[in-house]
C-alpha positions as CSV (number, residue, x, y, z in Angstrom):
1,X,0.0,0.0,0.0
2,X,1.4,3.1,-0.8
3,X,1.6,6.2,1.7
4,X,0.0,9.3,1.3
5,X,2.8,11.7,0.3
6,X,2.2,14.7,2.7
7,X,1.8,11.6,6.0
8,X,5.0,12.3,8.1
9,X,7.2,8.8,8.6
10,X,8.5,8.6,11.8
11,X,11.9,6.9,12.5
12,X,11.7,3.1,13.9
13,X,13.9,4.6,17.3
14,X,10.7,6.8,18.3
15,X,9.3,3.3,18.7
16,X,11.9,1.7,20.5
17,X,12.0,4.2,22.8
18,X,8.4,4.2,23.4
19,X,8.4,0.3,23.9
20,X,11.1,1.2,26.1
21,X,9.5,4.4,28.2
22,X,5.9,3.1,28.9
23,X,7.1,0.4,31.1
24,X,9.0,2.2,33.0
25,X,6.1,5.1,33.6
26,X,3.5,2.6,34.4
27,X,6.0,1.2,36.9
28,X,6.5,5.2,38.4
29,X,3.1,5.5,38.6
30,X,2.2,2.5,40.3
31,X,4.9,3.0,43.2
32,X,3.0,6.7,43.7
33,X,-0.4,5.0,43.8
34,X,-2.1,6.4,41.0
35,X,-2.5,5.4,37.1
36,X,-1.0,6.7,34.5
37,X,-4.3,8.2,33.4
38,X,-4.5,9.8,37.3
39,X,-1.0,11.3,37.0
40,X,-2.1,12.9,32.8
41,X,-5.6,14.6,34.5
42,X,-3.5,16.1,37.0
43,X,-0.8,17.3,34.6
44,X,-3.6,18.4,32.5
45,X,-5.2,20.5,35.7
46,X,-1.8,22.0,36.9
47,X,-1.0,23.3,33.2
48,X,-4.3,24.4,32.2
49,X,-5.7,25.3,35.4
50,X,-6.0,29.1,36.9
51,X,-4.7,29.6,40.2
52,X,-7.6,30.6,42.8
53,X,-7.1,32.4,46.3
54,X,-5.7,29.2,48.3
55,X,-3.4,28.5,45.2
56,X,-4.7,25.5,44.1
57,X,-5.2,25.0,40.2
58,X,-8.8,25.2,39.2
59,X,-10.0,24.1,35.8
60,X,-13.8,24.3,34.8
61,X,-14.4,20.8,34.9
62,X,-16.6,20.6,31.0
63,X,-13.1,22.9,30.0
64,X,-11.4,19.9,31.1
65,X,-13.6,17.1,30.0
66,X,-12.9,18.6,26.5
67,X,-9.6,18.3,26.8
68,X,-9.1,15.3,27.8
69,X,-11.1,13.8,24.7
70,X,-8.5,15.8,22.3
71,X,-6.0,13.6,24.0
72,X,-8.2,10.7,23.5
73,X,-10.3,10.1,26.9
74,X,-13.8,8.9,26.8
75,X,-16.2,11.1,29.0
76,X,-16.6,7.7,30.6
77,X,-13.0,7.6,31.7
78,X,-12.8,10.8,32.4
79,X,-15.1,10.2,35.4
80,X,-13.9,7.2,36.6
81,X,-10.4,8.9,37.1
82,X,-11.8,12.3,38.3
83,X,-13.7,9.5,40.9
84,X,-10.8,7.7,41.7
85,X,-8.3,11.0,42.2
86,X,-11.3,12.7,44.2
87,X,-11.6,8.8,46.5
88,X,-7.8,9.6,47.0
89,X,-8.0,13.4,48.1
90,X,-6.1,14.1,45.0
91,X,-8.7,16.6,43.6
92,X,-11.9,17.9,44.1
93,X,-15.0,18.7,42.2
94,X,-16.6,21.7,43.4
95,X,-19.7,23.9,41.8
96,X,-18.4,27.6,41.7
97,X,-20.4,30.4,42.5
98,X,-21.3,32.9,39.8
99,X,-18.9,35.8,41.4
100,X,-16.3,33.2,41.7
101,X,-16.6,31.6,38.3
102,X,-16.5,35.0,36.5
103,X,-13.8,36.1,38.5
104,X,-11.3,32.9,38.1
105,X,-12.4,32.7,33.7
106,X,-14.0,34.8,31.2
107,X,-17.3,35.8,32.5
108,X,-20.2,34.0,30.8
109,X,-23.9,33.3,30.3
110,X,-23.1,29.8,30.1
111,X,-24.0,28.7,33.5
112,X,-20.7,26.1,33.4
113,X,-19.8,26.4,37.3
114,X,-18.6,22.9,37.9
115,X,-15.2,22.8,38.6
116,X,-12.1,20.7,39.3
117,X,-10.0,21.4,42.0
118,X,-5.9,20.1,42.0
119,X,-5.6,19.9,46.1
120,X,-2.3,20.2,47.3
121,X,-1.8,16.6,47.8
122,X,-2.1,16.2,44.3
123,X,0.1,18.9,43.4
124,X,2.5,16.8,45.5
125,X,1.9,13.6,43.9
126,X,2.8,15.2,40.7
127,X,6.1,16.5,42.1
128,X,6.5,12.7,43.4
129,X,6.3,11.2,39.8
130,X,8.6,13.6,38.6
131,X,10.9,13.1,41.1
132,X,11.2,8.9,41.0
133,X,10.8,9.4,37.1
134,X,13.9,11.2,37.3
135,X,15.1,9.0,39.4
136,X,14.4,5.7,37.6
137,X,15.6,7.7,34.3
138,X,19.6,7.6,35.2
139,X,19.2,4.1,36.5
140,X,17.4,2.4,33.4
141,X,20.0,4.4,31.3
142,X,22.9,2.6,33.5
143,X,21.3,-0.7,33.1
144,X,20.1,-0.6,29.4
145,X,21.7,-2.0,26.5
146,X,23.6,0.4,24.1
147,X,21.1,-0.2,21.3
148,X,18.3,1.6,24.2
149,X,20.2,4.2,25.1
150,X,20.9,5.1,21.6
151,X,16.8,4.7,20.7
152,X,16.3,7.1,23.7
153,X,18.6,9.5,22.7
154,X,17.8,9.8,19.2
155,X,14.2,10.1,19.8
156,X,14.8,13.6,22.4
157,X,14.2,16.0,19.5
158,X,11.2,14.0,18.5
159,X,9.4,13.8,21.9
160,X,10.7,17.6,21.8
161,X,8.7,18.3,18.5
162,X,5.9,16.3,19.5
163,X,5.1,17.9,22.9
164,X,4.8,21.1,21.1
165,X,2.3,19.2,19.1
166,X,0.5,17.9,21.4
167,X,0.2,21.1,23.2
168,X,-0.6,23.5,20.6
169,X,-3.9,22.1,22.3
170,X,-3.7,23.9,25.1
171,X,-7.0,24.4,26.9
172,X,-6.0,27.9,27.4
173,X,-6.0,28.6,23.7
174,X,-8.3,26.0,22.4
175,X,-11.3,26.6,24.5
């Protein structure tokens, strides 16, 4: 089959080194008691979110919903994690109140005061998987084979190019 010609080919070591990644998140992720979908929605609330009075991250939680499904969440999963991080104290769903709702985003006839709330232990959790990730990074690159490390390291500029991608997205800009 031949390939359309404006379809971007990406190099074999972007896969390696996501065959060789993803193991190693899901393993950071389950040593800080959450999912790897748990540890995205609260990346997702910390970098979209607005900052209220206490500090915390606040995201309108339909804002956030929409998101999420450009990253490819169902609404379904989308409340089964926002149930499961809200179980753990990680967030919180709270309904704003006009005042404050106009105050924190654009004011609006919408209605939309349902809200998610990144609590601080969340914000904490967050710092955790970045912290063992980083951790866990210099050791599997000790330990891996030369062909890996290689993969890995060829593949930097890529994740580079696509996290710009992926975030061109950005609620703040999108919604």
């Amino acid at each position: 089959m031949e390939e359309p010609a404006n379809e971007t080919v990406l190099p074999e070591a972007l896969f390696h080194a996501i065959a060789y990644l993803l193991p190693g998140l899901n393993q950071v992720a389950q040593e800080c008691e959450i999912s790897i979908g748990e540890w995205i929605i609260m990346w997702h609330l910390r970098q979209a979110g607005v900052r209220n009075d206490a500090g915390q991250f606040v995201v309108l939680r339909q804002d956030l919903t929409s998101l999420l499904e450009l990253r490819g969440f169902g609404g379904a999963n989308v409340v089964r994690l926002l149930n499961s991080l809200q179980d753990k104290g990680l967030v919180r769903r709270v309904s704003l109140t006009t005042e404050e709702r106009d105050q924190l985003f654009m004011p609006s006839d919408s209605g939309n005061r349902q809200s998610v709330v990144l609590q601080v232990t969340g914000d904490q959790k967050i710092e955790e998987f970045k912290k063992r990730l980083t951790t866990h990074l210099s050791t599997w690159r000790s330990e891996e084979s030369v062909l890996n490390k290689k993969a890995v390291e060829s593949a930097r500029g890529l994740w580079l190019q696509f996290a710009e991608w992926f975030f061109r997205g950005d609620i703040r800009h999108s919604v």
